[in-house]
N, C-alpha and C positions, 0 to 999 in steps of 0.2 A: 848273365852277361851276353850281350848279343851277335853272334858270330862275325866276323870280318871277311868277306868271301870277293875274291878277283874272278873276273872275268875276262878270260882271254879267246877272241874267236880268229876267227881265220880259214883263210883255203886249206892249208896245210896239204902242200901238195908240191914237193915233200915237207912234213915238220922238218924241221931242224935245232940245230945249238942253239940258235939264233932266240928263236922261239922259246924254248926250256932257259935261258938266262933270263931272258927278259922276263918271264913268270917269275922265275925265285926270285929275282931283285927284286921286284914289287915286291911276293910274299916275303921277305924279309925287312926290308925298308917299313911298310907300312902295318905288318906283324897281323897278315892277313892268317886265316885258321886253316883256308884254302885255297887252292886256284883251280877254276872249270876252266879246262876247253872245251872251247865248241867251236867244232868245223862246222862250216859254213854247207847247206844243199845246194842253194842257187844263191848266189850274190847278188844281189841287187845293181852295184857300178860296176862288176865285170862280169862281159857276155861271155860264152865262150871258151872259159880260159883254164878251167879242168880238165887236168890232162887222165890222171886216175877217178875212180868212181866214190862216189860221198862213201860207200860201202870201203872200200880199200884207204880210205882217206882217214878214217874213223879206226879201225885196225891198225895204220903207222902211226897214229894218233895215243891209242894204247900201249901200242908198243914202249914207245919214247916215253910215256910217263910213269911206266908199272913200275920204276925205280923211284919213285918220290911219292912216299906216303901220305905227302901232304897237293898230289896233283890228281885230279880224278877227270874223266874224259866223259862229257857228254852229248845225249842223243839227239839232245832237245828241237833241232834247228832239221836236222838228216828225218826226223818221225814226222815233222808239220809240214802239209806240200806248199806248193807257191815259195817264194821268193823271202829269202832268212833274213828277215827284219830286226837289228839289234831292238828296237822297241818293242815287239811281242816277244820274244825270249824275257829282254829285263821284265816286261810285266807278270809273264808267267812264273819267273822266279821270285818277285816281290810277294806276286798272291801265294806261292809255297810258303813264305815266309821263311829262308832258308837265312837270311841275315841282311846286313849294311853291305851293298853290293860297289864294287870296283871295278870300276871297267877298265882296261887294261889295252892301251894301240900304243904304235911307234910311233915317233913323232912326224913319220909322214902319212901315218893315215890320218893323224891331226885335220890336215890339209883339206881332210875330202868331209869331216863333219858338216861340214852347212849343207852338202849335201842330201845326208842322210835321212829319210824318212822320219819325219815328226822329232827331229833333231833338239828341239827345244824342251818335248817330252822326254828323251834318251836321257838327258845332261839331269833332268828333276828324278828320276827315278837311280842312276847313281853316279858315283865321284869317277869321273873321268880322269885315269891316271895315265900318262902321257912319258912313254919310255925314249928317253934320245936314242936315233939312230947315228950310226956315219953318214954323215955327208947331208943331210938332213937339216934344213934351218926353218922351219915352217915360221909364217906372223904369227905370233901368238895374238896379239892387239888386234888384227884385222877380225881374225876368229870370233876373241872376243866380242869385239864389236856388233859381231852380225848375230851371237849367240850371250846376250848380256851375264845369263845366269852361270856361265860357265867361270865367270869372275870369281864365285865362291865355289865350285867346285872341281876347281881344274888342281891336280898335282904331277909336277913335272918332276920326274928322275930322269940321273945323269946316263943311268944305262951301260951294259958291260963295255957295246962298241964291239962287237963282234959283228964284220962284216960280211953276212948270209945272207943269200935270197933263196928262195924254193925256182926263182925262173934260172938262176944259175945253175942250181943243183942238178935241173933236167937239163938243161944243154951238158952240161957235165956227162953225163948219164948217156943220152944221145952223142956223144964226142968219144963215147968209151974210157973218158976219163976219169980218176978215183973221186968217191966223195968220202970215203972215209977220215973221221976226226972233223967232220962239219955237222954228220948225222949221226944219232946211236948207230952202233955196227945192228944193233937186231931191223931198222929200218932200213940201213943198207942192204942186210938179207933180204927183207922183207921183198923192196924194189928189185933185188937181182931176180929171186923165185918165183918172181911175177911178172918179169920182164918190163915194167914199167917202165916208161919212158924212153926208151929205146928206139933206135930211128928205123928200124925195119924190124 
């Protein structure tokens, strides 16, 4: 039988709860075997915008996940240089033959697929599954539209609704303010030990 495997990528800078729910819904809802992350090295639609290093991003990445047997944290996108193309990851992972892949955004990175590099290739190579956010109402029909194949492979979950972001967490963080109960406590150590984010 052929594995069911989620793919979830991101800055992750810092992960969060946010993050770790939105994986297990998927993996539970759709009875995926696993969920990869993968932080992102350079983004492609944001310049600029890492605050920690792909190396330390990738470490609170393992952190947050060593508790879920079923989440494993990958190198994939951090070892290839240039700019982390969800299309060469899914391809790389197709040619491993690792299983039936899911890819896994909130529904406001929805928003920014037509964007995305060879967008029409990303949506055939796997099922884009589309986690509601708060506050978040992306067209889905506009999308559609501009990406027809996504017609058969879009699945939309309703999502915890846990309202996190990683830019809050660091103003948090730089404000001296607590993030505990938004992050595992080991990547809140993590951030303290390292000083991460911190305004001076």
């Amino acid at each position: 039988m052929t594995a069911r495997i989620g793919i979830l990528g991101g800055t992750f800078d810092p992960i969060h709860y946010g993050h770790l729910a939105i994986a297990e819904e998927a993996r539970l809802a759709l009875q995926l075997d696993r969920v990869l992350f993968v932080p992102v090295s350079q983004q492609p639609l944001k310049h600029g915008t890492h605050v920690a290093t792909p190396e330390q991003r990738f470490a609170m990445t393992q952190l947050a996940c060593a508790s879920n047997p079923a989440f494993e944290v990958s190198r994939i996108e951090l070892d290839r240089p240039g700019p982390s193309f969800t299309l060469m990851t899914l391809e790389a992972l197709q040619a491993a033959q690792i299983g039936e892949l899911h890819f896994i955004l909130g529904d406001d990175a929805l928003a920014e697929l037509t964007r995305w590099h060879a967008a029409e290739r990303v949506v055939e190579l796997a099922r884009i599954v589309v986690v509601g956010r708060p506050g978040s109402a992306t067209d889905r029909t506009r999308i559609i539209q501009a990406l027809p194949a996504l017609n058969e492979r879009l699945i939309v979950l309703p999502g915890p609704a846990l309202d996190i972001s990683s830019t809050a967490l660091r103003r948090r963080v730089a404000a001296n303010q607590p993030i505990r109960y938004q992050t595992p406590d080991v990547v809140v150590a993590y951030i303290g030990e390292h000083r991460l984010y911190h305004s001076a």
